[in-house]
C-alpha positions in Angstrom: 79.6 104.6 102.0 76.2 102.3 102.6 75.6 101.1 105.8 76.9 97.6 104.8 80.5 99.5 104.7 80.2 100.7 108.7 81.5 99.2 111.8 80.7 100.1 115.1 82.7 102.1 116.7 84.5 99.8 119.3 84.9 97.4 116.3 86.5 100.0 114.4 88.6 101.1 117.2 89.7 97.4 117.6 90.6 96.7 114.6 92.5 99.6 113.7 94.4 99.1 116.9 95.5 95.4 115.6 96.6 96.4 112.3 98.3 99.5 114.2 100.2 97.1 116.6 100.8 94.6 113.8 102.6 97.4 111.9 104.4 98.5 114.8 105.3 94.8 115.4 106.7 94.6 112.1 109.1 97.2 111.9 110.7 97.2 115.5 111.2 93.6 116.0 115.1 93.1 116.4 115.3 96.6 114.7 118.9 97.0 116.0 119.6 92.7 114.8 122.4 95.1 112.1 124.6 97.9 112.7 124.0 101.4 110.6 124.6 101.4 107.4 126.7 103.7 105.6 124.1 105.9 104.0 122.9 105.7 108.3 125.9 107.0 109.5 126.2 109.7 106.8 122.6 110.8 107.9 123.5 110.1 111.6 127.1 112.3 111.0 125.4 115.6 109.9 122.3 115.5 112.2 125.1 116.4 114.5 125.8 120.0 113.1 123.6 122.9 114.2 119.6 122.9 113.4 120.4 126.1 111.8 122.9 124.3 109.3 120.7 121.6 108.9 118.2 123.9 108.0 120.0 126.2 105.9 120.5 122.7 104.2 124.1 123.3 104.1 125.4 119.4 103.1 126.4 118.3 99.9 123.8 115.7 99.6 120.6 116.0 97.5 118.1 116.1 99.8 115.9 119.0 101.1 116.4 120.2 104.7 113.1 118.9 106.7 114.1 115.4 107.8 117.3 115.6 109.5 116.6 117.9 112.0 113.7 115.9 113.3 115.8 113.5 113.4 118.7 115.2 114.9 116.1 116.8 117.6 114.6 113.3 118.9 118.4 111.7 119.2 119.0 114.5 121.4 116.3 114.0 123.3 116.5 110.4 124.0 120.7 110.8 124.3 121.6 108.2 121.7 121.8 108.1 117.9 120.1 104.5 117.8 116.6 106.3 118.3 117.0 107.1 114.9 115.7 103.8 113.4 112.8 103.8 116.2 111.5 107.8 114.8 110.9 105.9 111.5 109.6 103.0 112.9 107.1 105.9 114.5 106.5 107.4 111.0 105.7 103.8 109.6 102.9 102.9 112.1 101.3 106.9 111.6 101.4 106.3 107.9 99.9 103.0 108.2 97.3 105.3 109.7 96.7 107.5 107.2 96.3 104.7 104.9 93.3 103.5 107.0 92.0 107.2 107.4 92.4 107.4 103.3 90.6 103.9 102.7 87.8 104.9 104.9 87.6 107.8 102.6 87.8 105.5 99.6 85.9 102.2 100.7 84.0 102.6 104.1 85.4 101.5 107.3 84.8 97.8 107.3 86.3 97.4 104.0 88.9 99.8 104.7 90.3 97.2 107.0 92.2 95.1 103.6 94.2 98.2 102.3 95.7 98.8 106.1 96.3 95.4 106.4 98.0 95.4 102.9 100.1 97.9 104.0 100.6 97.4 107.5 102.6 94.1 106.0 103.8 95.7 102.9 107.5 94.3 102.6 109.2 97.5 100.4 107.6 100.2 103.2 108.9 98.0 106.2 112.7 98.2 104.9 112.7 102.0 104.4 110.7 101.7 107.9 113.8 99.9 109.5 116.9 102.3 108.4 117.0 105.8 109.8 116.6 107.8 106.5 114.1 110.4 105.2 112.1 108.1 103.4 109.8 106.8 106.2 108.8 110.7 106.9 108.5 110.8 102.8 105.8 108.5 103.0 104.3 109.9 106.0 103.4 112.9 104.2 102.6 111.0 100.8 100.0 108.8 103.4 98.9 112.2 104.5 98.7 114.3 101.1 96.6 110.6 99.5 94.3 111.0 102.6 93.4 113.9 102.6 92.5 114.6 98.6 90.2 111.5 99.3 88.4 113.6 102.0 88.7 117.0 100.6 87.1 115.0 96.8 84.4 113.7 99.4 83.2 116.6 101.8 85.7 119.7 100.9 86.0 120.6 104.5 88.7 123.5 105.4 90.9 121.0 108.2 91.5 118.5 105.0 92.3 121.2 102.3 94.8 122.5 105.4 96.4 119.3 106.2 96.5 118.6 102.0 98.4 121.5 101.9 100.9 121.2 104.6 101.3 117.3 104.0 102.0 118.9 100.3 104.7 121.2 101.2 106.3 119.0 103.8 106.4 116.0 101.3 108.7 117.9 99.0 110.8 119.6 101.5 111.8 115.6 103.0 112.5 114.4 99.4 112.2 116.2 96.1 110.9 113.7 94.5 107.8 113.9 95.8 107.3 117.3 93.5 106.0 114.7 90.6 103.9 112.7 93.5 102.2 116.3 94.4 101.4 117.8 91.1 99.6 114.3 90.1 97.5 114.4 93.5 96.5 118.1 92.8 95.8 117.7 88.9 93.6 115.0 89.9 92.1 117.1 92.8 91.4 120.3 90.3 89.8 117.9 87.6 87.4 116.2 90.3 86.7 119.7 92.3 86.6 122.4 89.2 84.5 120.2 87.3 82.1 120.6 90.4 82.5 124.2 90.3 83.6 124.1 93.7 86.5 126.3 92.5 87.8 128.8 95.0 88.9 126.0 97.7 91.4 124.6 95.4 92.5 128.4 94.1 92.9 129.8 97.6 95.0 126.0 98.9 97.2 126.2 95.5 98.0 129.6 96.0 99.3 128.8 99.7 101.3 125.7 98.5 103.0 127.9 96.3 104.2 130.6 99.0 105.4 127.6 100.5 107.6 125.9 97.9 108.8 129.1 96.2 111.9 128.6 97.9 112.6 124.9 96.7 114.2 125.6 93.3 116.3 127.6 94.6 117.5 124.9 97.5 118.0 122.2 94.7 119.8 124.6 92.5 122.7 124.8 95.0 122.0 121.9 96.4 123.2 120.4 92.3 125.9 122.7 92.4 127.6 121.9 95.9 126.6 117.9 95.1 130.4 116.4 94.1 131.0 115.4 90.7 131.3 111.3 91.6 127.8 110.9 92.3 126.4 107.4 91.0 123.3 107.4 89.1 121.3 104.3 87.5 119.1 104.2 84.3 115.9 103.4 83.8 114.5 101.1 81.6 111.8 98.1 80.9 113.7 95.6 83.4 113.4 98.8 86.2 110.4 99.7 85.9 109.2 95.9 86.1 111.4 95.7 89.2 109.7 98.5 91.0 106.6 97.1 90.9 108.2 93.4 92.2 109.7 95.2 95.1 106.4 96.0 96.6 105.7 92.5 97.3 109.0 91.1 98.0 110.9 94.0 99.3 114.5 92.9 98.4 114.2 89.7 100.1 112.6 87.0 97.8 114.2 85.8 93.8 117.8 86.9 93.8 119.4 89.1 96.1 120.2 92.8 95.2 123.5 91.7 95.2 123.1 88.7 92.8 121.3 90.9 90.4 124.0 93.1 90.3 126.5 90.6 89.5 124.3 88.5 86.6 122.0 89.6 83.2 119.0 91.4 83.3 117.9 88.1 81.3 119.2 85.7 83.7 117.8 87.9 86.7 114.3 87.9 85.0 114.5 83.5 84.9 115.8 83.6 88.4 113.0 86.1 89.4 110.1 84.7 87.6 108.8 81.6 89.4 107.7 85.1 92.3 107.0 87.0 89.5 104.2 84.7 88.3 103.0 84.3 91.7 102.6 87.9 92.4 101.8 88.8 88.8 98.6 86.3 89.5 97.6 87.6 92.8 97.9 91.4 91.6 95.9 90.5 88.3 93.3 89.7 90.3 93.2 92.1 92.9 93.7 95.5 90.1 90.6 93.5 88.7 88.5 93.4 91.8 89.7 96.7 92.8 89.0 98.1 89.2 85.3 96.5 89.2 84.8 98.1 92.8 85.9 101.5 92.0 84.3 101.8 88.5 83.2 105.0 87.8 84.5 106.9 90.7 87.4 109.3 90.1 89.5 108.0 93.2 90.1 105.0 90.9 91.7 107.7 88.3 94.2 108.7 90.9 95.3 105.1 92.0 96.2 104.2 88.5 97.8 106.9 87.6 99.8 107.4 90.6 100.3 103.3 90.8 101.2 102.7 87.2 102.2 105.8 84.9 104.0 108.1 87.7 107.5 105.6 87.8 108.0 105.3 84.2 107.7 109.8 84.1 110.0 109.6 87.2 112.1 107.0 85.6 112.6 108.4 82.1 112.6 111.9 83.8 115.3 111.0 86.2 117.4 110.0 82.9 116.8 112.9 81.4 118.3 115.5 84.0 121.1 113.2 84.8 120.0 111.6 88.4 119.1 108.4 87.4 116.3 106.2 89.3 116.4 104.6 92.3 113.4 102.3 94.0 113.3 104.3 96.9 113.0 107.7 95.2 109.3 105.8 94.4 109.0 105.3 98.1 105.2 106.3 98.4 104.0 103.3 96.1 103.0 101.2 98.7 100.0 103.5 99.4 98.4 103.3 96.3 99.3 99.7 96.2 97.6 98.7 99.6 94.6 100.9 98.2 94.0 99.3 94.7 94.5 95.9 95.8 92.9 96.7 99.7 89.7 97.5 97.3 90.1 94.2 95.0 90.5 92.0 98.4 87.7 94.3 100.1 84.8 93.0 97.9 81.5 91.3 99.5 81.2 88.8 98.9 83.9 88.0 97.8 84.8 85.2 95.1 87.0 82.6 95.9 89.2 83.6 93.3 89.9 87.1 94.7 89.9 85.2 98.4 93.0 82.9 97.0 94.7 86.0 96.0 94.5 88.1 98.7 95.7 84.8 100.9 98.7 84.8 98.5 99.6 88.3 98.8 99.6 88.3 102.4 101.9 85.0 102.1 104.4 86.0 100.0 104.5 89.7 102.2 105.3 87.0 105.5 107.8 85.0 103.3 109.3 88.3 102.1 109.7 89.2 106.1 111.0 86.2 107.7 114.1 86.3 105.1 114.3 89.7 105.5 115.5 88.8 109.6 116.8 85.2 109.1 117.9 84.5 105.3 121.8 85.4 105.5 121.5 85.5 101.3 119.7 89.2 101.4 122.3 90.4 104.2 122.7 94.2 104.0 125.4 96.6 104.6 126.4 96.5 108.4 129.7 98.2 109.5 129.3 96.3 112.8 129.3 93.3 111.9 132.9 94.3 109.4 134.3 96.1 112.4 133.7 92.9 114.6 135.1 90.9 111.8 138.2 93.0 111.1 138.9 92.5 114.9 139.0 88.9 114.7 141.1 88.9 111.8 143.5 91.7 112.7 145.7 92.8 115.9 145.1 95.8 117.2 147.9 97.2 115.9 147.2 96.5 112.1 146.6 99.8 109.9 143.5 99.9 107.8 142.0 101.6 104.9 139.0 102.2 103.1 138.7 102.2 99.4 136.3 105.1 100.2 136.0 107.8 102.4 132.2 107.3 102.6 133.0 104.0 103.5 135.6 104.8 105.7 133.5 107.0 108.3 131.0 104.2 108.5 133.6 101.4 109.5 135.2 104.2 112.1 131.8 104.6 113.9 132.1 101.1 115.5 136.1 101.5 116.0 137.5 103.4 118.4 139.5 107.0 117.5 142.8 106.0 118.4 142.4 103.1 115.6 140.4 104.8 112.5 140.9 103.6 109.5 142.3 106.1 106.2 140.5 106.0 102.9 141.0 106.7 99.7 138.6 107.4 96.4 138.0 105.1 93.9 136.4 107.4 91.0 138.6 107.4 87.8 138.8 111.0 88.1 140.2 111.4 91.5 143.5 109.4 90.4 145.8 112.3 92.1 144.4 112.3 95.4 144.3 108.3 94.8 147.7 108.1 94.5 148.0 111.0 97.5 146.0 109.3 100.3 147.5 105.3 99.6 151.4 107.0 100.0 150.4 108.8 103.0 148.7 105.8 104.4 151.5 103.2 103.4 154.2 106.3 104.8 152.7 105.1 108.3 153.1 101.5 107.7 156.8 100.1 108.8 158.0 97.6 106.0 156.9 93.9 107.0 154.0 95.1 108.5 150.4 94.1 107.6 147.7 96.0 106.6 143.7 95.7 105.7 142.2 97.1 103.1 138.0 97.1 103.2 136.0 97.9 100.2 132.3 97.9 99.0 131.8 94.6 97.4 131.5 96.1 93.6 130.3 94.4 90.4 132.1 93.8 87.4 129.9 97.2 85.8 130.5 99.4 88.6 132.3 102.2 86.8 134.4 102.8 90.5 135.5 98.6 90.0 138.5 99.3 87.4 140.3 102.0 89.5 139.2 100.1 93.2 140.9 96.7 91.8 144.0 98.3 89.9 144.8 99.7 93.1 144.2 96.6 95.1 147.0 94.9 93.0 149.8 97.9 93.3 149.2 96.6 96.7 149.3 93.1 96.4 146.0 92.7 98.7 144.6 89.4 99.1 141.2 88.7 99.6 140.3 87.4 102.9 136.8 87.5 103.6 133.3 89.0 102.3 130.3 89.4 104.8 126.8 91.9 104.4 128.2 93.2 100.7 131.8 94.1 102.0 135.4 92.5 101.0 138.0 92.9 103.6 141.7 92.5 102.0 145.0 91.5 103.4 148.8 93.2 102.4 152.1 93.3 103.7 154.2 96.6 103.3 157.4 95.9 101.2 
């Protein structure tokens, strides 16, 4: 860092404050606009059992055991599950922290200013900022783990080989995916340090992240085995990993919805997508550039690339592999080494206008990307409120209702009350007999003429749960009636 790259320290303190507040800003305003979503109220459900449980990772779900009791211990201290969405909020605006800590590292503190600001505003780290899962507390720790490998690469002190350590652990015991994340970020960490021969440092700190993940093979191997059968899983390929990257900038909400994607071509979704795509495609051609030209030569660059570019396709293909598929968010870190390549390209001075244009149309698309986000209706999420509201309009309160899923099912029954909770049944192919099981027990309590709802997950025509959810749909002789935030709600009448 030359003396070009420093700020004084009231400056510095100012600034980091803005971007801090600006991040803040952006993931709490009308945080609670939408109701949980059912993947919340799953999380929200089991952070009620014991911290033992929780810890023993007794669920049936896939994750390890680190995140939900955090999250179960601050609801209980602030008496109400919707602090749940404000804890990640509060994990956001920290890792927006670490990002600034980790470009100091990398750029200097006045030029360390872009990459916070990048991803202070980054629209993919906002949404899993604004839903109360693990994957703001994944990132967190990823924000950690990046910083500190910078420092330790720059000045080997104990405190940042400890908190690389620790950030390590706790990174893969809130999501296992970040196993692939950690043994990149070490492998590049032994290369720089052992070809120093600064050596025992890096022995000593392996050794201790070892002790400390022992265990976590043995976690996911009963955690596969107790995981149900019906789990959904999604392939990776060209038009994914092209995806993943898109999402950085437009976070869901700009091209077609997730929802139209779902329901149209991968070659009709790449012409709907591509008038962004070539926006951001210029922008970020120009900025990896910069950043490229900046960084040339030093071995932080090594570990941008490579976690930026070549760690989602070994995910990807990986995930198809062992059978669990890919999803964007199991990525969830790749907004750090986003804001940090392209913070360096837009951090260059002086800077060309070219790389001045870009960074201005980054930043625009990231405030496009936000405003539909809160007011565009077409990227609507999931919201159980908003179908529980509905469902009152449309029915009285003496109508039955079920769920064509019991995941579903608890979600809608948060926002109604117990005397009036809706029934379920399963719509996987292979659970035909308890199908058939849970519709005559619910139609058993139905008197003939009466009306009944029926709510599903609005499905697309390759869903492999859509052939069993709309055969079932016409033994009943439901009617469609309405469709709001990616949910159908159906209409029948007992004969």
């Amino acid at each position: 860092m030359t003396s070009a790259d420093s700020l004084s320290d009231s400056r510095r303190r100012a600034i980091a404050l803005a971007i801090l507040v600006l991040a803040f800003a952006l993931r709490a305003w009308r945080l609670h606009a939408v109701g949980f979503t059912a993947d919340e109220v799953s999380e929200l459900q089991s952070a009620r059992k014991s911290i033992v449980s929780m810890l023993l990772d007794e669920d049936d779900d896939l994750f390890p055991p680190l995140y939900r009791p955090t999250a179960a211990m601050w609801n209980r201290l602030w008496g109400t599950e919707l602090a749940t969405r404000w804890l990640n909020v509060a994990y956001g605006v920290a890792a927006t922290w670490f990002v600034w800590l980790a470009a100091v590292e990398l750029l200097g503190d006045r030029r360390a200013v872009w990459p916070a600001l990048l991803f202070a505003t980054a629209p993919f780290h906002i949404h899993y900022c604004r839903e109360g899962r693990a994957y703001a507390l994944y990132v967190l720790f990823a924000a950690i783990a990046f910083w500190a490998a910078l420092a330790v690469w720059r000045r080997g002190e104990p405190r940042h080989w400890i908190a690389l350590t620790v950030a390590s652990a706790a990174a893969v015991w809130t999501h296992y995916f970040a196993g692939p994340l950690v043994v990149v970020v070490w492998a590049w960490l032994a290369f720089a340090t052992l070809r120093a021969s600064d050596w025992k440092p890096f022995v000593t700190a392996a050794g201790v992240l070892a002790i400390l993940l022992a265990p976590t093979p043995l976690v996911l191997r009963r955690a596969m085995a107790d995981h149900p059968d019906e789990h959904l899983t999604a392939s990776f390929d060209k038009e994914t990993y092209a995806y993943a990257y898109l999402v950085q900038s437009t976070g869901y909400t700009l091209g077609p919805s997730m929802l139209e994607l779902r329901s149209i071509d991968a070659r009709e979704g790449a012409r709907q997508m591509l008038p962004w795509a070539i926006v951001i495609g210029l922008a970020w051609a120009v900025l990896v550039a910069s950043g490229v030209t900046l960084l040339a030569g030093e071995a932080s660059l090594w570990l941008l690339l490579t976690t930026f570019f070549v760690l989602v396709p070994l995910l990807g293909f990986g995930g198809n592999l062992v059978g669990v598929g890919f999803f964007y968010r199991y990525a969830a870190w790749l907004p750090i080494p986003y804001a940090l390549l392209l913070g360096a390209g837009a951090s260059r001075n002086p800077r060309p206008w070219i790389v001045a244009c870009a960074t201005a149309t980054l930043l625009l698309v990231h405030g496009v990307a936000y405003y539909n986000r809160l007011f565009d209706a077409r990227y609507a999420e999931e919201d159980f409120r908003a179908v529980a509201a509905r469902l009152d309009e449309l029915a009285s309160p003496d109508d039955p209702v079920i769920v064509a899923s019991p995941y579903m099912a608890a979600a809608l029954n948060y926002y109604r009350p117990a005397d009036r909770a809706a029934a379920s049944f399963p719509i996987f192919s292979q659970a035909a007999e308890r199908r058939e099981r849970d519709v005559a027990a619910f139609l058993a309590g139905v008197q003939p003429g009466q009306r009944y709802w029926i709510v599903s997950q609005w499905l697309p025509r390759t869903d492999v749960r859509r052939e069993t959810r709309d055969a079932t749909l016409r033994d009943l002789g439901a009617r469609f009636r309405a469709e709001l935030n990616q949910t159908e709600i159906y209409v029948a009448t007992r004969e």
